[in-house]
C-alpha positions in Angstrom: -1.6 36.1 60.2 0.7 35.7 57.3 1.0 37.8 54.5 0.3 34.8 52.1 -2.4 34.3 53.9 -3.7 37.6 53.9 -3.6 37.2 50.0 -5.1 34.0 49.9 -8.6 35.2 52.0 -8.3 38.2 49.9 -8.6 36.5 46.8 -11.5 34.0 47.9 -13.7 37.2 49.1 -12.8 38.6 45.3 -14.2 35.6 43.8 -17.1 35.5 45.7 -17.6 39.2 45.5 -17.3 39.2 42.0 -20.2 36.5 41.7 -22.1 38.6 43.8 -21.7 41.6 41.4 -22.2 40.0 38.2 -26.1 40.3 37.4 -26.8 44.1 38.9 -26.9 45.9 35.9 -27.3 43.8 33.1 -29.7 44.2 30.7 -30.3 41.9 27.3 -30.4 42.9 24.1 -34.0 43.0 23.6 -34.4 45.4 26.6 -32.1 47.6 25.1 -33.7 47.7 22.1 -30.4 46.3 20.4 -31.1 43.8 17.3 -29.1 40.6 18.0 -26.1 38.9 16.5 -27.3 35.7 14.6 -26.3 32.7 17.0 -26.8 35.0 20.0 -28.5 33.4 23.4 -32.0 35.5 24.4 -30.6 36.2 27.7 -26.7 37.1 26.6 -25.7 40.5 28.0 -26.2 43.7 25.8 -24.3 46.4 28.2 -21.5 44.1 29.7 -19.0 46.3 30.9 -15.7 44.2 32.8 -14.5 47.6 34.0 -17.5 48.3 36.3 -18.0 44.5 37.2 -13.8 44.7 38.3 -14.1 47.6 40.2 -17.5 47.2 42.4 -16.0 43.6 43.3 -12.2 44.9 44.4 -14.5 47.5 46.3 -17.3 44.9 48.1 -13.9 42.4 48.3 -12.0 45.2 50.5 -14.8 45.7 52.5 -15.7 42.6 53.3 -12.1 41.7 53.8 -11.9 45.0 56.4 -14.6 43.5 58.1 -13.1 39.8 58.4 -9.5 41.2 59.7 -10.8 43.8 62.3 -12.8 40.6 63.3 -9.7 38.3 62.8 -7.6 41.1 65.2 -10.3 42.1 67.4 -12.2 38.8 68.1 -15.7 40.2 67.9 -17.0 37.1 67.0 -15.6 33.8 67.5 -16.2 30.1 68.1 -17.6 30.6 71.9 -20.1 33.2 69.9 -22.1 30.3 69.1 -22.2 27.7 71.8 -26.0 28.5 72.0 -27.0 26.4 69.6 -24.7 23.2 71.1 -26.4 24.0 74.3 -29.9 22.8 74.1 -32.1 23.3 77.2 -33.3 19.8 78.8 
C-alpha cells in the first residue's frame, strides 16, 4: 500500500470518526443552567470543547485505522468472506 494512500484512508476514518464523536458530551445551555446569548438556537452547545472532540477522534481514527491495516496486511476478512450471501441454497 502507498504511503499516500495510507494518508488518504487515514483521513476518511478521521472524518467519520470525528462525526461519530461529536454529540457524546454535549450539553445545552439550559441544562447547564447557563442563560443564553440573545439570537442563540435552544439546542446550541453550552460546553463545546474542540480539544476533546480532536483528540477522542485522532484516538477512535488510529484505532480503527490499526484495525483496517492489520486486516489490509493480514487478510482476515476479505471478498471470499462473504460469498454466503451470493450463494443461495436451491
Amino acid at each position: 500500500m502507498n504511503f499516500t494512500s495510507i494518508i488518504a484512508i487515514y483521513v476518511l476514518f478521521w472524518v467519520l470518526s470525528a462525526f461519530l464523536v461529536l454529540p457524546f458530551g454535549i450539553r445545552t445551555t439550559e441544562e447547564m443552567g447557563q442563560e443564553r446569548v440573545a439570537g442563540q438556537m435552544d439546542g446550541a452547545p453550552g460546553n463545546f470543547q474542540p480539544g476533546k472532540v480532536l483528540l477522542r477522534t485522532t484516538l477512535l481514527s488510529a484505532a480503527l485505522f490499526g484495525l483496517y491495516y492489520l486486516n489490509y496486511t493480514y487478510g482476515w476478512i476479505d471478498r471470499h468472506s462473504f460469498d454466503f450471501l451470493l450463494n443461495k441454497p436451491s
